[in-house]
Each structure stands twice: as structure tokens, then as C-alpha cells.
C-alpha positions, 0 to 999 in steps of 0.5 A, a space after each residue: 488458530 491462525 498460521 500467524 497466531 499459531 507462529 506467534 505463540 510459538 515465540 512466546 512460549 519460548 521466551 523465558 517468563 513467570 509462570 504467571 501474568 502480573 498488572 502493570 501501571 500505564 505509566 510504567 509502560 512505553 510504545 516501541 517505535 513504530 513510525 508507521 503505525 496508524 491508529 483510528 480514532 473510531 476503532 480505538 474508541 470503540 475498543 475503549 468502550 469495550 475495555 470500560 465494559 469488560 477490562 483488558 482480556 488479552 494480556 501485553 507482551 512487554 520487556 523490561 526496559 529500564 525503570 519500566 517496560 517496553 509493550 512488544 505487542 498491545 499497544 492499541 489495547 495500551 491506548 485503548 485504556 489510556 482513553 478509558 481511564 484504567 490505570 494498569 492492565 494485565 501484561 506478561 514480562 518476556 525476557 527475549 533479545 532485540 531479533 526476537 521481540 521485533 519478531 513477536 511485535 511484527 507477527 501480532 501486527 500481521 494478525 491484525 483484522 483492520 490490517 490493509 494491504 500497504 501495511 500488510 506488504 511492508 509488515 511481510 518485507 520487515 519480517 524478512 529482512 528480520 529473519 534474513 538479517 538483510 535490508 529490506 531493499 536487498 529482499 526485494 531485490 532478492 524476490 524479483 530474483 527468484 521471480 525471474 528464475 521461475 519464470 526461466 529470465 535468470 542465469 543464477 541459481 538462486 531459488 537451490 539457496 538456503 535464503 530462498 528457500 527461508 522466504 518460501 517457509 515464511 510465506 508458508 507460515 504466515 499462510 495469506 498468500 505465496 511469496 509469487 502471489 506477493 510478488 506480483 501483487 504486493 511489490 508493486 504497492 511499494 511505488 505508489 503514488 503518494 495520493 493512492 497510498 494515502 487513500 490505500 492505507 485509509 482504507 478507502 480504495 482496495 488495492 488492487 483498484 490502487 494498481 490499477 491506478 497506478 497505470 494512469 499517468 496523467 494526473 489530473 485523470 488519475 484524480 478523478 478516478 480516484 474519486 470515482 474509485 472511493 465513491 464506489 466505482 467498480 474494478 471492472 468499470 475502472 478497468 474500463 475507463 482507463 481502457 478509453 481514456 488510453 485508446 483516446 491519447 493514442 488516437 492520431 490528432 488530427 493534421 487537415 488543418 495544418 495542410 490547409 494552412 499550408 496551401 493557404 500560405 501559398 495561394 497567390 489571391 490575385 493570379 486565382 481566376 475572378 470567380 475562384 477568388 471570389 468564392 476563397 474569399 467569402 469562406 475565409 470571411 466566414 472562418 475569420 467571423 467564427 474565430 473573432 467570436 471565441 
């Protein structure tokens, strides 16, 4: 069993609930908001499939809400049935507060398999700001603090304080990765721009190939190597690439022309000697020919 799902468990066998799992009716059932939540047409169809063949193996967690329930954690699995036409699936009712379903509806998107990074990062930073009671804004600011006091760049005490060391026992929990690691790699996502974003959270470029883009300041380059990067264009190549393109940009234009242009403006043609003259005269024809061609 996953650290995540070992967790999760936890927080539902604490919940006060029947002894027992009951069938609910569909129309019974309302979503949780979840305004970044993305369901693929593809995956939900073929869990559809899989539940026509198999029914709802895994029981949603729900809460009382009203004249019916709200799903905490299921709502692929809600949709899926949706689409394959059942009209109830088994679920079992909790009797938790606000804190604690937010938590158990973070955690068992956290162990979703077709989880991606942006997802994954802004998960991790909800359930943070979930466990720290603050803003998610303030626990990013908070990790770069004890970012900078590991690496000696802070006055302040922080990592000796209660919070800190609340951040590092969650990432211990959830078991993916350090809270340095997320630091690193992971903040970083928040400030994407729009198109890797969307491309990261499609699944069709691997973050750490969106960080590299993200370097790439020029549009229209970026773009392109987007595409590269989704038509199947290597972490290494692309490195490459925006190596060369950036030795390119800093390589001095070239300035000849321009001192030319200046000595030109101050020749006086008719004080040259005859032959000098004459010469000067037919490579400015020349010069003046090639440019009426373009």
C-alpha cells in the first residue's frame, strides 16, 4: 500500500460511519467543486466500460449535504457510471467536518495514476495550505524561506519552527518526493507560460522538458520547440537547441556596414583622383544594382 493511500485510510477510518457501505441513487449524488479538475474523454470511457462489465468495485466516499449527498472522493468513478448507464453505486456516508473532507478529496486525487506534474504541484500546495491553515500564496512563500535557510541565504529561523517542520512530515508522508526536490522542480510550474501549461496538463510534454521552455524567451522559438518537444524531440536535444539558439542572440551584429556608410557620407567624389574615383564609382553601380533587385 502507498504512503498516500496508507494516509488516506487513515482519515477515513476515523471518520464516524456505518458499519456497513449502502447504494446510493446518482441523482442523489452532487460533485465537490473542483474548478481544476480535467476528465479525459478517452479514460472516462474506458472506466465506463470497465464498470458495464464489472460494476463500481471501489465504494465513493460521500457526506450528507442536504436532500442528498456530496461525493468527497469518486467522481471519475460517479461520471463513469453516468456514461454506463447505472443508476446507483455503492458508497460509503462519513460524517466528517469541512478540514477533513477537503483533506480525503486531495489525498485520493494525489494517488491518481494519470495524475500530471501541474496537478500533482497544485494538489501538493492545497493540501499545505489545508494542513497550515494559510493561503497557498503564503506556503509558497514560506517554502522558498526554508529553501534559502538550507542553503545558509536566510537571517531568520525558520526551519526550528512548528510549520516547517509540518511541511517536511507531509512531504514524508505523501512519500513522491522532498519538500527540497518540490521546491526546485515543482514551484517552478506555477509561472508557466499559458501554452506549456496547457500542453503540460494534456499530458503531451514532460515537465521537466516545460522548464526547460520556459527559459526560451522569444515566442515565436518557444512555439516551435514546442512542437518538436510534443512530436517527440528529447530533453537532451532540446537543451541543445536552446544552447544555440542563445550563443546565436548573443553573438555581436555585425557593424562594417555602418563604417562604410560613414566614410561614404564623407567622400568628397570630385576631389578623389580620376582613377580612384572611377573605380569607387562602379562598385557603388554594382551595390545599387543588387539592392533595386530585392
Amino acid at each position: 500500500m502507498s504512503a498516500i493511500r496508507a494516509y488516506l485510510k487513515g482519515l477515513v477510518e476515523e471518520a464516524k460511519r456505518p458499519a456497513e457501505g449502502v447504494n446510493l441513487s446518482l441523482s442523489e449524488l452532487r460533485p465537490r467543486a473542483q474548478p481544476r479538475r480535467r476528465f479525459e474523454d478517452a479514460s472516462l470511457k474506458a472506466l465506463a466500460e470497465s464498470i458495464r462489465a464489472h460494476g463500481v468495485l471501489e465504494p465513493l466516499l460521500v457526506r450528507k449535504a442536504g436532500e442528498g449527498y456530496e461525493i468527497i472522493a469518486g467522481e471519475r468513478r460517479y461520471r463513469a457510471a453516468q456514461m454506463a448507464g447505472l443508476e446507483a453505486v455503492p458508497a460509503i456516508v462519513l460524517e466528517v467536518d469541512e478540514k477533513t473532507a477537503q483533506a480525503i478529496a486531495l489525498m485520493e486525487n494525489l494517488q491518481r495514476e494519470d495524475l500530471n506534474p501541474y496537478e500533482e504541484t497544485l494538489g501538493v500546495l492545497d493540501l499545505l495550505s489545508l494542513e497550515l491553515g494559510r493561503g497557498r500564496e503564503e506556503v509558497v512563500s514560506l517554502l522558498h524561506r526554508m529553501r534559502n535557510e538550507a542553503k545558509g541565504r536566510a537571517t531568520h529561523n525558520v526551519m526550528g519552527n512548528s510549520e516547517a517542520q509540518k511541511i517536511v512530515d507531509i512531504f514524508r508522508t505523501l512519500g513522491r518526493m522532498t519538500w527540497e526536490s518540490f521546491v526546485q522542480n515543482r514551484l517552478p510550474l506555477l509561472t508557466l507560460p499559458e501554452d506549456l501549461k496547457e500542453a503540460l496538463e494534456e499530458g503531451s510534454i514532460p515537465y521537466t522538458a516545460a522548464l526547460e521552455l520556459k527559459k526560451v524567451k522569444d515566442e515565436a522559438l518557444r512555439r516551435e520547440l514546442l512542437e518538436e518537444v510534443k512530436g517527440g524531440l528529447s530533453l537532451r536535444d532540446l537543451k541543445a537547441r536552446i544552447r544555440e539558439a542563445s550563443r546565436k542572440k548573443e553573438e555581436p551584429r555585425p557593424t562594417w556596414h555602418r563604417e562604410v556608410l560613414r566614410k561614404l557620407s564623407r567622400i568628397d567624389l570630385e576631389a578623389l583622383p580620376p582613377e580612384t574615383r572611377k573605380a569607387l564609382e562602379a562598385k557603388l553601380r554594382e551595390v545599387l544594382a543588387i539592392l533595386e533587385k530585392r
